[in-house]
BAGU-419516 format. One line per field, with one value per residue: residue number from 0; x negated, y negated, z negated of N, C-alpha, C in turn. Coordinates in pm, 1 decimal, always signed. Layout:
# residues N
pos	c(NUM; ...)
nxx	c(X; ...)
nyy	c(Y; ...)
nzz	c(Z; ...)
caxx	c(X; ...)
cayy	c(Y; ...)
cazz	c(Z; ...)
cxx	c(X; ...)
cyy	c(Y; ...)
czz	c(Z; ...)
END
This chain:
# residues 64
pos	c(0; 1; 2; 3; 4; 5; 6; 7; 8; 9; 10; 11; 12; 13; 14; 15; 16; 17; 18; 19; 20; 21; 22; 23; 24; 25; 26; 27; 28; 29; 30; 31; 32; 33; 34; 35; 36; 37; 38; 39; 40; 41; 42; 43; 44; 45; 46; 47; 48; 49; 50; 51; 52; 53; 54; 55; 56; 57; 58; 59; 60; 61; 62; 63)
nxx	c(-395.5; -80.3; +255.7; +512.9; +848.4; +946.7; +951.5; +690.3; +580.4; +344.7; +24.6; -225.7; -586.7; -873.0; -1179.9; -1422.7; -1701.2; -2011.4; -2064.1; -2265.6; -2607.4; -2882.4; -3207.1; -3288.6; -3071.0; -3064.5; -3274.7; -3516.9; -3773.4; -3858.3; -3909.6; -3584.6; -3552.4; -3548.4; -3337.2; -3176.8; -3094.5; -3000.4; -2741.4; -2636.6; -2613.3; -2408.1; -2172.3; -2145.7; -2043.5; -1825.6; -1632.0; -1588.6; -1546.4; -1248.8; -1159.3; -1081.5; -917.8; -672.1; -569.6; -718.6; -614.6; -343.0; -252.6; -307.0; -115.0; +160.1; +135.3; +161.1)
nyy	c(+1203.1; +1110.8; +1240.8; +1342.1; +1425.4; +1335.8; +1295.0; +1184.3; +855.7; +743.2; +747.8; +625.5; +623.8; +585.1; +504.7; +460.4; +344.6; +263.1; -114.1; -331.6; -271.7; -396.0; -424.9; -588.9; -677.1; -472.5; -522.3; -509.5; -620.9; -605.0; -535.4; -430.9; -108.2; +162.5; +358.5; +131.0; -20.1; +111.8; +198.6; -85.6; -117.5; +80.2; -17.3; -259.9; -146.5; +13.6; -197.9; -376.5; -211.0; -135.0; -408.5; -428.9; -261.0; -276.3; -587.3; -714.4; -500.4; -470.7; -726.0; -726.0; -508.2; -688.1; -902.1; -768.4)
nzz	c(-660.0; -468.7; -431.4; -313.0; -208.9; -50.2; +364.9; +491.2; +634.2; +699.1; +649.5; +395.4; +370.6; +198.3; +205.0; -26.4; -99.9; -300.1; -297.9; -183.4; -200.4; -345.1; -472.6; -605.4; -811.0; -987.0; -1171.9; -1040.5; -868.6; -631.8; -262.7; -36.7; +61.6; +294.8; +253.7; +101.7; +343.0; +511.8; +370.8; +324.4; +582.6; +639.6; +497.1; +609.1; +867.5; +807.5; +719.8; +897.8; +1067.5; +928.2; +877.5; +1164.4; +1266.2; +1084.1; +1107.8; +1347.3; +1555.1; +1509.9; +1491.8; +1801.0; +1897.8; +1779.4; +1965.6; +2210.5)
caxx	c(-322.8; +42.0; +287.4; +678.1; +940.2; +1022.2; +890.8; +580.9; +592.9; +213.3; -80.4; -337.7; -714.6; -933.8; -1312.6; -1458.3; -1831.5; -2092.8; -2100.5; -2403.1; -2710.8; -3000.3; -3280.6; -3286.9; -2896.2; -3091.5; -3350.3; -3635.7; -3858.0; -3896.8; -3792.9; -3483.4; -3653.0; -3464.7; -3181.0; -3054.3; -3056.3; -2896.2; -2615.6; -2587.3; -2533.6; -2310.9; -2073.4; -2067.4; -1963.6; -1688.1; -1567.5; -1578.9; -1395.6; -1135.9; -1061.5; -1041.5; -783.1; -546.7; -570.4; -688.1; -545.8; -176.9; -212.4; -254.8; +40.3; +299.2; +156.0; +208.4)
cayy	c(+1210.2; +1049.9; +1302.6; +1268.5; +1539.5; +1314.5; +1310.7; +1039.9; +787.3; +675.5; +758.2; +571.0; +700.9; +496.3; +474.2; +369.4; +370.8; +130.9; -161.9; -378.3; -248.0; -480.6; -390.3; -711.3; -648.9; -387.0; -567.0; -431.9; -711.4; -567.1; -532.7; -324.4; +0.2; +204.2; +397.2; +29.0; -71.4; +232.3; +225.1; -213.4; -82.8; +149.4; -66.1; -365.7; -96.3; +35.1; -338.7; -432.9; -110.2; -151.9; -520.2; -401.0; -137.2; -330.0; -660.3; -703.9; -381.0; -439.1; -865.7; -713.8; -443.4; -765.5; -972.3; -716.7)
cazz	c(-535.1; -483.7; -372.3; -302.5; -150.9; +112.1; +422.9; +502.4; +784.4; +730.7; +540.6; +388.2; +370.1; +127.0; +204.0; -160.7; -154.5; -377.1; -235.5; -131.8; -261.6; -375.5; -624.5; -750.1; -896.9; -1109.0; -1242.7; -978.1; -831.7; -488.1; -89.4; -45.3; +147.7; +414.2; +215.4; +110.0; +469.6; +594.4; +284.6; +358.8; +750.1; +654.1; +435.8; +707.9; +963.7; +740.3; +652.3; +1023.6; +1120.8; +863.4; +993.6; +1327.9; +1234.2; +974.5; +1149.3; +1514.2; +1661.8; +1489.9; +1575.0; +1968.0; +1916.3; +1784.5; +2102.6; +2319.3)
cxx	c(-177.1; +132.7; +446.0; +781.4; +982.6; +901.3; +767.4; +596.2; +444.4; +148.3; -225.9; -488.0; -803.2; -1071.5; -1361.7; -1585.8; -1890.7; -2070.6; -2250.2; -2543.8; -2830.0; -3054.9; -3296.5; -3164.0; -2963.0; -3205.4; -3518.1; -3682.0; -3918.2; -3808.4; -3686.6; -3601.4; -3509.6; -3351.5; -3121.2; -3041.3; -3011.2; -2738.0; -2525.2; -2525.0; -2408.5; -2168.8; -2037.5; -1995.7; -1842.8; -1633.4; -1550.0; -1450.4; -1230.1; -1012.6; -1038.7; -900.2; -678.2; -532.5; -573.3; -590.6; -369.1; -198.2; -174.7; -137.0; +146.8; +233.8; +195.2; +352.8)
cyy	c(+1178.0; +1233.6; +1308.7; +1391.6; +1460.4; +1310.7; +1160.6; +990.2; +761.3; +717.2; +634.1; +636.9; +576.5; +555.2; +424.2; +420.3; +264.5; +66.2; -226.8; -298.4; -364.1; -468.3; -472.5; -740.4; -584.9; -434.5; -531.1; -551.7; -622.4; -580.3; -438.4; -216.1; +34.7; +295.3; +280.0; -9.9; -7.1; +250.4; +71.6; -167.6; -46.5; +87.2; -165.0; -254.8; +2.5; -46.3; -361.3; -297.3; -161.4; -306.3; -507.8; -360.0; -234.1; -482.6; -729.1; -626.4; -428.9; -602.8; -800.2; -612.2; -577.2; -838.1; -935.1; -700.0)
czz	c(-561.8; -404.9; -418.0; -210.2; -2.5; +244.7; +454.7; +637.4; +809.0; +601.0; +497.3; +328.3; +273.1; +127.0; +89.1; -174.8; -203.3; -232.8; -198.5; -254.6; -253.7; -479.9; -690.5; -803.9; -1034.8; -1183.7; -1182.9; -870.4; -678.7; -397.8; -166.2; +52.8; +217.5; +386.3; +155.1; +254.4; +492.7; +482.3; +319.7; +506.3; +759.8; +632.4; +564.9; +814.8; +940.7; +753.6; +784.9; +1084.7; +1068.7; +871.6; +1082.8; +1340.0; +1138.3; +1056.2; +1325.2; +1587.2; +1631.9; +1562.3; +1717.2; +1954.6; +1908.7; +1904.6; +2216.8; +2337.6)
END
């Protein structure tokens, strides 16, 4: 953890989970089953959030 006497204007939060899962990364000759689809879901709807938030939302604040 960072930590500083002065006061903070902004924080940053860091989301860091595995990324993509695929059993054939590990050497396993099969489908993915339904905890890699639900962990792949999860990551695109982190990654999509996180452009939303750092990118879209501030572009429309400077247009506005």
């Amino acid at each position: 953890a960072l930590h500083s006497q002065q006061l903070t204007l902004a924080s940053v939060i860091v989301v860091d989970t595995p990324g993509l899962r695929n059993p054939r990364h590990s050497g396993d000759d099969r489908a993915a089953g339904f905890s890699e689809l639900c962990h792949n879901y999860l990551q695109e709807r982190l990654l999509e959030h996180y452009f939303n938030h750092t990118f879209t939302n501030t572009l429309e604040r400077y247009t506005q």
